[in-house]
TIKOLKOL-765934 format. One record per residue (C-alpha): residue in one letter; x, y negated, z; residue number from 1. Coordinates in steps of 0.02 Angstrom, whole numbers. Each point is the difference from the previous one (the first is absolute). Example, Ala and Ser with C-alpha at 12.3 -4.5 7.8 and 13.67 -1.06 7.14 Angstrom:
// residues 2
+---+--------+--------+--------+-----+
| r |      x |      y |      z |   k |
+---+--------+--------+--------+-----+
| a |    615 |    225 |    390 |   1 |
| s |     69 |   -172 |    -33 |   2 |
+---+--------+--------+--------+-----+
This chain:
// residues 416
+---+--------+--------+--------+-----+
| r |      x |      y |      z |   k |
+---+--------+--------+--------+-----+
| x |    599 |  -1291 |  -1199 |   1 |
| x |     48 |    132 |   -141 |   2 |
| x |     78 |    129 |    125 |   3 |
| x |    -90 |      3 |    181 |   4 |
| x |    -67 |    205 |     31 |   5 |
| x |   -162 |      9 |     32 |   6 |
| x |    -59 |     80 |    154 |   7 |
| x |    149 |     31 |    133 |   8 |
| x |    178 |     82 |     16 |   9 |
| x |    -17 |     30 |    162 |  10 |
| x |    174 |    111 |     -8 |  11 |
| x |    111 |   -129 |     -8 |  12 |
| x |     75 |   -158 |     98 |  13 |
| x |     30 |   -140 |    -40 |  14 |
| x |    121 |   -116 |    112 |  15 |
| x |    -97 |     38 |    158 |  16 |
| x |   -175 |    -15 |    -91 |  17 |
| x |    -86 |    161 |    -45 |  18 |
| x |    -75 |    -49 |   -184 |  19 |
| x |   -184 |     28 |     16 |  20 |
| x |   -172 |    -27 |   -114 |  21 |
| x |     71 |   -159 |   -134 |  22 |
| x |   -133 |   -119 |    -27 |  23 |
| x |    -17 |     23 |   -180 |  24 |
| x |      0 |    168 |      3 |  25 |
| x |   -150 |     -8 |    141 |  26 |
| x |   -116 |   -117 |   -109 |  27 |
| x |     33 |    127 |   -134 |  28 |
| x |    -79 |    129 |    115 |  29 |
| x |   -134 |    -90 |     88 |  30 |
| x |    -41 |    -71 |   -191 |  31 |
| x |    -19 |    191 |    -71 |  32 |
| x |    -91 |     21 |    154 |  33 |
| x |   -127 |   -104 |    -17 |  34 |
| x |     -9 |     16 |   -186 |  35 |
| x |    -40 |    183 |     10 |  36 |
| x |   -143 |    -20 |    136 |  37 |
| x |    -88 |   -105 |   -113 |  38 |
| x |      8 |    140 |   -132 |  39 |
| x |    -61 |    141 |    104 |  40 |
| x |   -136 |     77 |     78 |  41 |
| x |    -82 |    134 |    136 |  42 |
| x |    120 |    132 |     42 |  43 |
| x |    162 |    -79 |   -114 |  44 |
| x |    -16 |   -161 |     96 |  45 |
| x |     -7 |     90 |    190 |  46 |
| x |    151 |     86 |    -52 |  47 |
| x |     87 |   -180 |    -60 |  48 |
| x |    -57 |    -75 |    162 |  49 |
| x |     92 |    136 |    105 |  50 |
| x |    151 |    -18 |   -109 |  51 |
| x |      5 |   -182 |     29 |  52 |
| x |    -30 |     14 |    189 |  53 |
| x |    166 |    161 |    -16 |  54 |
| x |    103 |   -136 |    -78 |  55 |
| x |    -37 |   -135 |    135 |  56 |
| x |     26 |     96 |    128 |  57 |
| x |    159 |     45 |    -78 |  58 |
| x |     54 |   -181 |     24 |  59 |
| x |    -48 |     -7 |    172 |  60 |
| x |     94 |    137 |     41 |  61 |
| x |    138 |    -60 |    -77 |  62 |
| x |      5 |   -167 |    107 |  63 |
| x |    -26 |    129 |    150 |  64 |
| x |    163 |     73 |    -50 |  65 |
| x |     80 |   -184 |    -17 |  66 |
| x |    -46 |    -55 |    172 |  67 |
| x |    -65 |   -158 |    -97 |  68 |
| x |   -140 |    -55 |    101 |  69 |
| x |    -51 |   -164 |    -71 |  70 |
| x |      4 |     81 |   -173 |  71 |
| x |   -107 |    168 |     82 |  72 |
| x |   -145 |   -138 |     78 |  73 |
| x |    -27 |    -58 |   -188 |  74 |
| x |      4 |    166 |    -84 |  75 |
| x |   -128 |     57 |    142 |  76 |
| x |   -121 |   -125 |    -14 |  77 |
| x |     -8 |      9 |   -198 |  78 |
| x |     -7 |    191 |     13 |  79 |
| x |   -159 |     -1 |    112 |  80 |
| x |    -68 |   -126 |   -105 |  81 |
| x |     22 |    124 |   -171 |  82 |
| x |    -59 |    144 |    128 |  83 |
| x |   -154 |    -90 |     71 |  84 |
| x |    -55 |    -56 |   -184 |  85 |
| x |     -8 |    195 |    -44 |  86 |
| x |    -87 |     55 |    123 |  87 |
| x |   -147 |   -150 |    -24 |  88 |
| x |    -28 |     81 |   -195 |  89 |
| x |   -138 |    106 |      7 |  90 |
| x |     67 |    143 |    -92 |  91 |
| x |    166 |     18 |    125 |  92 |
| x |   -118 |     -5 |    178 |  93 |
| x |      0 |    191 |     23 |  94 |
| x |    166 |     21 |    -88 |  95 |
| x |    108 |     82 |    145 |  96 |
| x |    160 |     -2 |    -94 |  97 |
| x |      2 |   -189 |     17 |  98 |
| x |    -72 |    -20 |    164 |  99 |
| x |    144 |    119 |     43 | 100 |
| x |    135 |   -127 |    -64 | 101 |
| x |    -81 |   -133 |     71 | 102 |
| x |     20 |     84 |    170 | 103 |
| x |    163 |     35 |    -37 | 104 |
| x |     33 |   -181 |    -61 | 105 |
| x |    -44 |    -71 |    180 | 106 |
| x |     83 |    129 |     88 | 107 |
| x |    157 |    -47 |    -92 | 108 |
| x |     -5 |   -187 |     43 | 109 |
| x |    -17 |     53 |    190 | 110 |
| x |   -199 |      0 |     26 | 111 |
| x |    -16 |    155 |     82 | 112 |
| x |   -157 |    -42 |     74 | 113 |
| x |    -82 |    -69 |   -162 | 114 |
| x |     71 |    160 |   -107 | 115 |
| x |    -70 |    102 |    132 | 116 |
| x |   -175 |    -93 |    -31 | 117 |
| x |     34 |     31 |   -184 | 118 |
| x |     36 |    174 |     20 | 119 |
| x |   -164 |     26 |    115 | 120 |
| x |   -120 |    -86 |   -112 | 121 |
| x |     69 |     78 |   -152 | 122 |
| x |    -35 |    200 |     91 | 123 |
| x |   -171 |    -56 |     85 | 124 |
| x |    -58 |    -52 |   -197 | 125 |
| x |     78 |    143 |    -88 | 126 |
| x |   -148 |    110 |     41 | 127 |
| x |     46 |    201 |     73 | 128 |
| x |     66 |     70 |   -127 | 129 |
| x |    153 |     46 |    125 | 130 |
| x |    119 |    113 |    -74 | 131 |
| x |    -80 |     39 |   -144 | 132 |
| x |     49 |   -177 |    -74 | 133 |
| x |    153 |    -41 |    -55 | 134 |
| x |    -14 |   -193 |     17 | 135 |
| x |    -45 |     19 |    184 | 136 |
| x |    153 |    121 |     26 | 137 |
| x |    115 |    -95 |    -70 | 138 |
| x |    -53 |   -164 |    111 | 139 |
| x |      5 |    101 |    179 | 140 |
| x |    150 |     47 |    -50 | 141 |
| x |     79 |   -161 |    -38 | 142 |
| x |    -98 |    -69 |    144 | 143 |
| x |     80 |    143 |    130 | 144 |
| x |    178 |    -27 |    -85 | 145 |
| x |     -5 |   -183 |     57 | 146 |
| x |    -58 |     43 |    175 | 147 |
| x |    115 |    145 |     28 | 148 |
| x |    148 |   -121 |    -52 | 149 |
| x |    -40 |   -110 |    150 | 150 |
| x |     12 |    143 |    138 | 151 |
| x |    178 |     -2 |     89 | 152 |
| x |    -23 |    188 |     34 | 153 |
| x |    -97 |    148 |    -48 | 154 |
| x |    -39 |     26 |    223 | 155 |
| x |   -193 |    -34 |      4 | 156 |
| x |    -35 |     -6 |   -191 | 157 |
| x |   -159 |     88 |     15 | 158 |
| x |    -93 |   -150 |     70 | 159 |
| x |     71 |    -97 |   -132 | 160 |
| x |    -94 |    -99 |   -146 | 161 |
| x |     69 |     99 |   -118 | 162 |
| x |    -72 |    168 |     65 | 163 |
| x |   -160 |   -102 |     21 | 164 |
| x |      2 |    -31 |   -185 | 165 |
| x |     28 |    169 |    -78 | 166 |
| x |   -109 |     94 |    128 | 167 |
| x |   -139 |   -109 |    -79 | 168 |
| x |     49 |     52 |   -180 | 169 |
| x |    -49 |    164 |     21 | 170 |
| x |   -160 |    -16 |    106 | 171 |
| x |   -106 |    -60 |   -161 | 172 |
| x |    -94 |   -116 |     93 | 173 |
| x |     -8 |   -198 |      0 | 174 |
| x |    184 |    -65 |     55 | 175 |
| x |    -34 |    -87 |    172 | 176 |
| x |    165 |   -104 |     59 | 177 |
| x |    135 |     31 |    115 | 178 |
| x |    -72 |    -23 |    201 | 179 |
| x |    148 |     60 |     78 | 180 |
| x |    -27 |    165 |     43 | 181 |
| x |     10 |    173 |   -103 | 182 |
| x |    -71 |    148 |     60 | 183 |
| x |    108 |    170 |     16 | 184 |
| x |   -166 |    113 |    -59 | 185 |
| x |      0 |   -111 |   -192 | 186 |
| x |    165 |     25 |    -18 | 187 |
| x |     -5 |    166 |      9 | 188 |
| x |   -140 |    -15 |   -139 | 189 |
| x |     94 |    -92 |   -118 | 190 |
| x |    121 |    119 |     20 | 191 |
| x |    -83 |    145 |    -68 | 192 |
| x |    -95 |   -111 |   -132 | 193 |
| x |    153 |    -41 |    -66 | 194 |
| x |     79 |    161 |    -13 | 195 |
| x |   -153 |     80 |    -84 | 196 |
| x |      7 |   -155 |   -130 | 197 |
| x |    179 |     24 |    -32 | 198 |
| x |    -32 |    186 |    -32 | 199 |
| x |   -133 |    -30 |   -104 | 200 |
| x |     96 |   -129 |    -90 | 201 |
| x |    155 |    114 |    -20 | 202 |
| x |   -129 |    140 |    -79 | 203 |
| x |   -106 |    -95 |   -115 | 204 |
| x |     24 |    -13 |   -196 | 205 |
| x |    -37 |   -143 |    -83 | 206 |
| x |   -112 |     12 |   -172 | 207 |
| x |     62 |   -139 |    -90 | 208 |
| x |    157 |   -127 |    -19 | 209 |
| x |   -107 |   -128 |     86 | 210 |
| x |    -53 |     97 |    133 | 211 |
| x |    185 |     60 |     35 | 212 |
| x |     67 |   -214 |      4 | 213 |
| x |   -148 |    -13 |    129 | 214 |
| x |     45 |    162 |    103 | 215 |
| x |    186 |    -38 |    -32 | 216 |
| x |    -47 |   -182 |     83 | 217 |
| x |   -100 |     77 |    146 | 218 |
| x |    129 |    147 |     40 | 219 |
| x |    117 |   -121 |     28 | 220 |
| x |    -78 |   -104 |    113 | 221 |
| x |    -92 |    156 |    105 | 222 |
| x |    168 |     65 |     36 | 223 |
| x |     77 |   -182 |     51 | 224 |
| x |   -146 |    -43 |    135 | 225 |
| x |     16 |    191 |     60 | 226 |
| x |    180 |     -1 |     44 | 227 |
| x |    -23 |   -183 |     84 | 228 |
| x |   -141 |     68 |     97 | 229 |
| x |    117 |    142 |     50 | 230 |
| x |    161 |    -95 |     22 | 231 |
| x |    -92 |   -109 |    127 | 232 |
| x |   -118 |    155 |     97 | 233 |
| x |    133 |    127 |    -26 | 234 |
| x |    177 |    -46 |    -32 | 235 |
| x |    114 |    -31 |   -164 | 236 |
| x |      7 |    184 |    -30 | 237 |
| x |   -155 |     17 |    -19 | 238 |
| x |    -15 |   -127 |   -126 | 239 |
| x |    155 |     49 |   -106 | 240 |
| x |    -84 |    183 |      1 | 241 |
| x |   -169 |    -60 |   -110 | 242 |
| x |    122 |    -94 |   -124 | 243 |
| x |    116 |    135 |    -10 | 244 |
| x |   -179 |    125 |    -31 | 245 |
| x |    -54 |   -112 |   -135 | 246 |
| x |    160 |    -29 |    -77 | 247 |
| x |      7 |    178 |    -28 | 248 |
| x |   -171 |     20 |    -49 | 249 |
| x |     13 |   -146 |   -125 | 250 |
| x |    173 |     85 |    -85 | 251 |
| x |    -98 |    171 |     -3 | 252 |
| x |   -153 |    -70 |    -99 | 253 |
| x |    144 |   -115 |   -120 | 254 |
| x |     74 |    165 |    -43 | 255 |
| x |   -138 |    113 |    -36 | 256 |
| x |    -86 |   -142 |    -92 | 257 |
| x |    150 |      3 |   -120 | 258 |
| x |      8 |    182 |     -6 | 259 |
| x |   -171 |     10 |    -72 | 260 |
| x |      3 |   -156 |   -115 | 261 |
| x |    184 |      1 |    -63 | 262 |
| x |     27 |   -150 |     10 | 263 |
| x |     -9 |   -134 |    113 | 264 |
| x |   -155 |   -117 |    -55 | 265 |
| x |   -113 |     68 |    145 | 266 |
| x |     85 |    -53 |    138 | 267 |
| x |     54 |   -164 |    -34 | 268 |
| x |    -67 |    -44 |    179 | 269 |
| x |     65 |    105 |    103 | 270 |
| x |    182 |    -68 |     24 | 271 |
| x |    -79 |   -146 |     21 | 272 |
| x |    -94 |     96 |    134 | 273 |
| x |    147 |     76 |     65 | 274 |
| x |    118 |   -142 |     -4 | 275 |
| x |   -134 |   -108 |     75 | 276 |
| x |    -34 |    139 |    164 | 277 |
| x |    216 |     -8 |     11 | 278 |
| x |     13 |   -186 |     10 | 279 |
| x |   -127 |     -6 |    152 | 280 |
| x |    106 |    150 |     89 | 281 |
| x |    147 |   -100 |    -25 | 282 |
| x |    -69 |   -154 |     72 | 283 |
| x |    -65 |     78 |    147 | 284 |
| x |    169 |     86 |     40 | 285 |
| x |     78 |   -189 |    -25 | 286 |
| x |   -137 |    -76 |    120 | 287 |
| x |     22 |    144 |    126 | 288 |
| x |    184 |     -9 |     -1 | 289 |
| x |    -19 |   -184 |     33 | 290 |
| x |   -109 |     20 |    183 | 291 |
| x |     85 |    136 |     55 | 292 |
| x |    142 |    125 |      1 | 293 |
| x |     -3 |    124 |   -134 | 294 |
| x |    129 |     90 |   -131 | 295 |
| x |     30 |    -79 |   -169 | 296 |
| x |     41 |    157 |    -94 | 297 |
| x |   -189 |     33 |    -46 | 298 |
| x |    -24 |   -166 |    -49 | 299 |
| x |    162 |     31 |   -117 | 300 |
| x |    -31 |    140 |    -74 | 301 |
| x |   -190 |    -45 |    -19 | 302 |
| x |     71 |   -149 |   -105 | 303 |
| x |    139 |    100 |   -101 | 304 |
| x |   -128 |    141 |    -51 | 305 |
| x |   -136 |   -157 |    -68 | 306 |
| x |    128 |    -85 |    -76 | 307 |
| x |     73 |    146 |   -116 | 308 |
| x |   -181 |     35 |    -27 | 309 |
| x |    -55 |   -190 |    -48 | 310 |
| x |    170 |   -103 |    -20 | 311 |
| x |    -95 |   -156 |    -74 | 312 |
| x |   -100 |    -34 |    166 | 313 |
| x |     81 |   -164 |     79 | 314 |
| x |   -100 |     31 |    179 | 315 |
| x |     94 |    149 |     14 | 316 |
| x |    174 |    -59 |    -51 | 317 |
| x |    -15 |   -160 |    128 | 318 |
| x |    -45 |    132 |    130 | 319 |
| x |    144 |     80 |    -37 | 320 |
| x |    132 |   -132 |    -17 | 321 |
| x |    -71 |    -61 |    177 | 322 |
| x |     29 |    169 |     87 | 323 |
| x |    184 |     10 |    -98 | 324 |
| x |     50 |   -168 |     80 | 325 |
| x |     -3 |     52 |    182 | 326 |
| x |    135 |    148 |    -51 | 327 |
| x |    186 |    -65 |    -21 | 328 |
| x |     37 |    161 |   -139 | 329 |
| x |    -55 |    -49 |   -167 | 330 |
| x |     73 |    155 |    -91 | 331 |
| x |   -177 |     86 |     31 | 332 |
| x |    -85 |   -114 |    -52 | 333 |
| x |    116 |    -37 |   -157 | 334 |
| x |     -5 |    165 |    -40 | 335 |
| x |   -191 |      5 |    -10 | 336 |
| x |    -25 |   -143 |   -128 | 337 |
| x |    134 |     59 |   -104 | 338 |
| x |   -118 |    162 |      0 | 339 |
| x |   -162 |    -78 |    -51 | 340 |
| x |     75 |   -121 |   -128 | 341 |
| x |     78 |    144 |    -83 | 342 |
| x |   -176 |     91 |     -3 | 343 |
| x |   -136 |   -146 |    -62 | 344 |
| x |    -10 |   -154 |   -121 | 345 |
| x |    -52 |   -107 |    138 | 346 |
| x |     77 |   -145 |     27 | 347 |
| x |    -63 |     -6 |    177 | 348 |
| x |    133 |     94 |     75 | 349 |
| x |    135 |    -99 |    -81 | 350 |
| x |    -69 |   -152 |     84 | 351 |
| x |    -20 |     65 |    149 | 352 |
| x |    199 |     75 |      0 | 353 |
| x |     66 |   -181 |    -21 | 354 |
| x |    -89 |    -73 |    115 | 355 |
| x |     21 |    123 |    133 | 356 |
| x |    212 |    -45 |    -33 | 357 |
| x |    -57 |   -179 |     22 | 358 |
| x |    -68 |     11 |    154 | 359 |
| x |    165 |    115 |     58 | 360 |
| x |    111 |   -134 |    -93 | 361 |
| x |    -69 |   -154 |    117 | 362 |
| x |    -14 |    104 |    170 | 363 |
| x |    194 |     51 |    -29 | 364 |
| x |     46 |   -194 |    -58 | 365 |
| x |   -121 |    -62 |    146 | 366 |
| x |    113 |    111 |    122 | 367 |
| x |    147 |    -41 |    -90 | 368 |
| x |    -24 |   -182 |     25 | 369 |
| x |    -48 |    -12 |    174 | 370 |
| x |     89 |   -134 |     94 | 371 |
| x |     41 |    102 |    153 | 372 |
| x |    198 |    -18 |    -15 | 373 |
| x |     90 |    149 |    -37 | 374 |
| x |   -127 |    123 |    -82 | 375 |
| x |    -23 |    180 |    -31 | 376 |
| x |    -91 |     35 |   -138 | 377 |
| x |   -136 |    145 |     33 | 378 |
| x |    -51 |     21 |   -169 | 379 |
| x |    152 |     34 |   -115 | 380 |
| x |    -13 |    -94 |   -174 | 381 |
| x |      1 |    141 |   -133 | 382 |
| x |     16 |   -108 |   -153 | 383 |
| x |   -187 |    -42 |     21 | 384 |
| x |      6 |   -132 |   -152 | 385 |
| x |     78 |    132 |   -113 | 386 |
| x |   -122 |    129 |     43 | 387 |
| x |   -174 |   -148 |    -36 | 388 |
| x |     97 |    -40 |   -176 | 389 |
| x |      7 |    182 |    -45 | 390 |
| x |   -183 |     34 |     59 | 391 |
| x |    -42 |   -149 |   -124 | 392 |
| x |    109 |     51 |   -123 | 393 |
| x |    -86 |    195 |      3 | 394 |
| x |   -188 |    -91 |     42 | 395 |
| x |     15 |   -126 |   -187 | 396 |
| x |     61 |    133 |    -92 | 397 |
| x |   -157 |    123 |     40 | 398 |
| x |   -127 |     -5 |   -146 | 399 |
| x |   -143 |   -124 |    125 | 400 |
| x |    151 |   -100 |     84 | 401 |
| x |     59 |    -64 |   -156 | 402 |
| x |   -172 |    -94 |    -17 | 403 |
| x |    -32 |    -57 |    171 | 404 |
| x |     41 |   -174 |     32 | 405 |
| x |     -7 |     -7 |    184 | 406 |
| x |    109 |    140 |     -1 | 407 |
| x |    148 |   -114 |   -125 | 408 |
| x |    -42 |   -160 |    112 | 409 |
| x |     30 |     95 |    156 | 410 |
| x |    171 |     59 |    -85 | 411 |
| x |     33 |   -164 |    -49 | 412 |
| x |    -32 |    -89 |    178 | 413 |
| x |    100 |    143 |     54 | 414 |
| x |    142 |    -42 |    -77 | 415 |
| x |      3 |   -199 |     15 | 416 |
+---+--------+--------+--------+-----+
């Protein structure tokens, strides 16, 4: 129709509908979609298939969030389809990356049990390569994730699912499904297997830039299934002690490397490395804080200290903004963005300011408008609208804001 955006805007309401994927814009996609796997081949078209089956479940999550559960059936069964189609081609069978996402896929639409299956089939046919593979890693890891989100408490962890699974990533043998029962002598294996892999991980140079995306790859998903295994045998300290160990390791081996080369070329993985071992420490502090009773200030300053470091990660701002709303003083927080706008080009931060104000702006009006007769207000209103116009005002005149558009429609819904 000459002016429908394709894909979604998923920041912004409309009336009491949130706008989601336009149907134009979603033939557009499905249309370069199936264009493109027509065109390629072998490796290019593995990587289009798990870019496809990214995107979908993009959509399913997004009718998660909606609570729309008529629209989520559809999505589902179309997404399996897409999934199960994959998987049939010859060339994907042993691909893990997909089988991952299809696990994922199911898990998301509720199937615990069938995920679980997924997950299963997808270990007992990726051979023993244990922790020396990457692929294999990175799916215990998701698969462990998912289980530990469905314990109420951390009280009896160790005979948990979870442990089950990344006890048998390090043992190197054929993976042989959950029965139950996890003995106390294996655990104490895996433990020192993966402490010797982590050291050996932390010590080793890689030879070329391949080799270092690989390791950089593999690092960080060693050092995610070791803290889970510790966080549920041991205890959250534990856990935040191996990222905090391989944080520092990982900052070490940026500096030197720049020190050396002057300049910055060889290590353009390792704050990806870095910023991807933060994001799991953050989430596990979020997830512990959520089953049981624990402070928020490391969780804070874990979050402040990544986000001066990499102010364009969204993950990282929502985790923040989330943490912020539960405290009634903004100034802190206020005083933070102001900080990291002032030191980057990202328009990230900016984003993040004005919508973290929009969320204070509708609690205070939500209080404000409470029908409970006569009403106190707990939240005072500090000219919140003047303070979003001002934020928009500083965020369009930055060099990026002045060519974002969702940044001038936001404004611009703003103000109507």
């Amino acid at each position: 129709s000459g002016f429908n955006s394709i894909g979604h805007m998923d920041t912004m309401l409309r009336g009491r509908h949130q706008i989601g994927h336009y149907k134009e814009g979603e033939e557009f996609i499905q249309n370069v979609f199936h264009v493109l796997s027509q065109i390629f081949t072998g490796k290019e078209k593995s990587n289009l298939a798990i870019c496809w089956l990214q995107y979908e479940i993009s959509k399913v999550i997004q009718c998660l969030q909606g609570k729309k559960k008529k629209k989520l059936k559809a999505q589902g069964r179309k997404s399996k389809k897409l999934a199960k189609n994959f998987l049939k081609a010859p060339d994907n069978r042993n691909n893990l990356s997909l089988w991952k996402l299809y696990a994922y896929l199911e898990w998301l639409l509720g199937n615990t049990d069938d995920a679980r299956k997924v997950f299963d089939t997808a270990l007992c046919t990726a051979g023993t390569g244990g922790l020396k593979s990457a692929q294999i890693c990175s799916l215990s890891l998701l698969y462990a994730q998912l289980e530990v989100e469905l314990l109420e408490s951390i009280e009896g962890a160790v005979m948990s699912r979870a442990v089950h699974i990344l006890t048998k990533l390090t043992e190197n043998g054929p993976y042989v499904p959950y029965s139950g029962q996890v003995l106390s002598v294996n655990v104490l294996k895996a433990r020192k297997t993966y402490e010797h892999a982590l050291q050996d991980h932390l010590s080793k140079t890689p030879v070329s830039d391949q080799d270092q995306i690989n390791d950089t790859d593999q690092l960080v998903n060693l050092v995610g299934c070791y803290a889970l295994f510790q966080y549920l045998t041991v205890g959250i300290d534990a856990a935040v002690l191996i990222y905090t160990q391989a944080s520092e390791k990982l900052e070490a081996s940026g500096s030197q490397k720049c020190e050396n080369t002057g300049e910055n070329l060889g290590i353009l993985n390792f704050p990806t490395a870095l910023e991807a071992v933060t994001l799991l420490h953050t989430n596990l502090l979020r997830f512990h804080m959520k089953i049981s009773v624990y402070p928020l200030n490391p969780l804070r300053e874990a979050l402040t200290e990544a986000l001066k470091r990499y102010p364009s990660n969204q993950s990282l701002w929502r985790s923040y903004i989330h943490i912020q709303r539960k405290s009634h003083s903004a100034s802190k927080a206020r005083r933070f963005f102001d900080s990291v706008t002032r030191s980057t080009n990202s328009l990230e931060p900016w984003l993040f300011a004005i919508q973290a104000e929009q969320m204070r702006k509708k609690l205070t009006e939500k209080v404000q408008r409470a029908d409970v007769g006569e009403i106190h207000c707990t939240i005072p209103e500090t000219g919140l609208t003047n303070r979003i116009v001002a934020l928009f005002e500083h965020a369009v005149q930055s060099e990026n804001g002045t060519h974002c558009p969702l940044l001038w429609r936001m404004y611009l819904n703003f103000m109507v």
